[in-house]
N, C-alpha and C positions, 0 to 999 in steps of 0.2 A: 495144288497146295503151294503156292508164292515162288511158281516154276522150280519147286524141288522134285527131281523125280527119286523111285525107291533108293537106289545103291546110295543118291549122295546122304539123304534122307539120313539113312543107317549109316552112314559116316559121320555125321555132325554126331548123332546119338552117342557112339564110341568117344568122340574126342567131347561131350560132354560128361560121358560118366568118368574118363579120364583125368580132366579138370577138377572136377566136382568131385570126384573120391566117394567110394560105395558108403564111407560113414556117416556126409552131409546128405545125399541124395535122396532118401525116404525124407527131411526137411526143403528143400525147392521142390519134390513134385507135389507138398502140401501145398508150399508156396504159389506154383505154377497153379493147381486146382481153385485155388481160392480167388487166383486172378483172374480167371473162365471164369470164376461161378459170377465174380461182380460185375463184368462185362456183359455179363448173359443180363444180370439185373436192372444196369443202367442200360440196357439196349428193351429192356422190356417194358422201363417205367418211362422211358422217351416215346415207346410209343402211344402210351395209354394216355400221356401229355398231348401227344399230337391227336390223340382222336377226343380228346376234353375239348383243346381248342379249336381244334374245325368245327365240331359239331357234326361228321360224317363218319359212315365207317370205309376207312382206309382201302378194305379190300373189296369196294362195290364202287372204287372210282375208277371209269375207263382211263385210263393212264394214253394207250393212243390215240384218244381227240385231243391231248397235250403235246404230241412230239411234233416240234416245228421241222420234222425232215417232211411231213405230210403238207405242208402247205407250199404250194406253186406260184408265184404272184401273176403267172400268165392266166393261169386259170381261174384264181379270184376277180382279176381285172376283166376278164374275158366273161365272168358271169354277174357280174356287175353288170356289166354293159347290155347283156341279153336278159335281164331281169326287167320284166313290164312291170314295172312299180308305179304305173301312171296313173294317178285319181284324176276323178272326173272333178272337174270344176264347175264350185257352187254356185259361182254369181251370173250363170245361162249365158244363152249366145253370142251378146255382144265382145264379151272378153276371149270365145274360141277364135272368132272372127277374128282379132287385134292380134292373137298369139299366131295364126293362121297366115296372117300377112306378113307381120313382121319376120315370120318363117321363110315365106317369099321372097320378100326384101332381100331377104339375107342371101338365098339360095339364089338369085341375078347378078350380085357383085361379087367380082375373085377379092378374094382377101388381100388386105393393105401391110403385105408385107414387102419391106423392102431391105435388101441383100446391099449393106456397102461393104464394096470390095477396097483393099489399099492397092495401091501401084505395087507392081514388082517390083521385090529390092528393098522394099520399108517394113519394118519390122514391126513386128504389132505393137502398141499402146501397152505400157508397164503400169499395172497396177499395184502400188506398194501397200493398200488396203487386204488383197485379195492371198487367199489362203491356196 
C-alpha cells in the first residue's frame, strides 16, 4: 500500500486523528468515503467508455501479443528470410529462364564495391549537413 508498512501505517492514523480532533473526524471519513465511492465510479464508467469504443471485450484481449519485450528483431529478420513466399510465375518459361540467368550473371561477378581509403594523417571530410 504506496510502500507503507503497518507500524508507520498506525502512526500517520494517530497523528491524523490528532490533527483532525475526534469532533471533525466522523465529517472527513464521510468525506474520504465519498471520494472512494466517485473514484470507484469514474473508474467504472471509463471502462464501459473504453468497451463502447473499441467494440471488444476488454478482458478477452491477449494483452501478451502486445508487449514489445517479446519481439526480437534477429528473429523476425531471421524469419523473414527463411519464409518461402515464392509464387510461381504466370507468364511460363521464358521469364524463369531470364530470372535464371540473370541470377547467374549476378552470381560470376564479385560486387562493385569499392573501399576509398584517406592517407594517414588526413582527417575525415566535415560534413556540416549531417546530424
Amino acid at each position: 500500500m504506496l510502500g507503507i508498512n503497518g507500524p508507520e501505517f498506525l502512526l500517520l492514523l494517530i497523528i491524523g486523528l490528532l490533527v483532525i480532533g475526534p469532533s471533525r473526524l466522523p465529517e472527513y471519513t464521510q468525506k474520504l468515503a465519498n471520494i472512494v465511492k466517485e473514484v470507484r465510479r469514474m473508474a467504472s464508467g471509463a471502462r464501459e467508455q473504453i468497451k463502447e469504443e473499441v467494440g471488444i471485450d476488454i478482458d478477452d484481449v491477449d494483452w501478451k501479443k502486445y508487449d514489445p519485450r517479446q519481439y526480437d528483431p534477429r528473429r523476425i529478420i531471421k524469419e523473414a528470410l527463411l519464409d518461402d513466399d515464392t509464387k510461381p510465375v504466370s507468364a511460363g518459361a521464358p521469364a524463369v529462364a531470364t530470372v535464371a540467368a540473370a541470377a547467374a550473371a549476378a552470381a560470376e561477378r564479385p560486387p562493385a564495391r569499392i573501399f576509398e581509403r584517406l592517407p594517414d594523417g588526413e582527417p575525415a571530410p566535415f560534413d556540416s549537413e549531417a546530424t
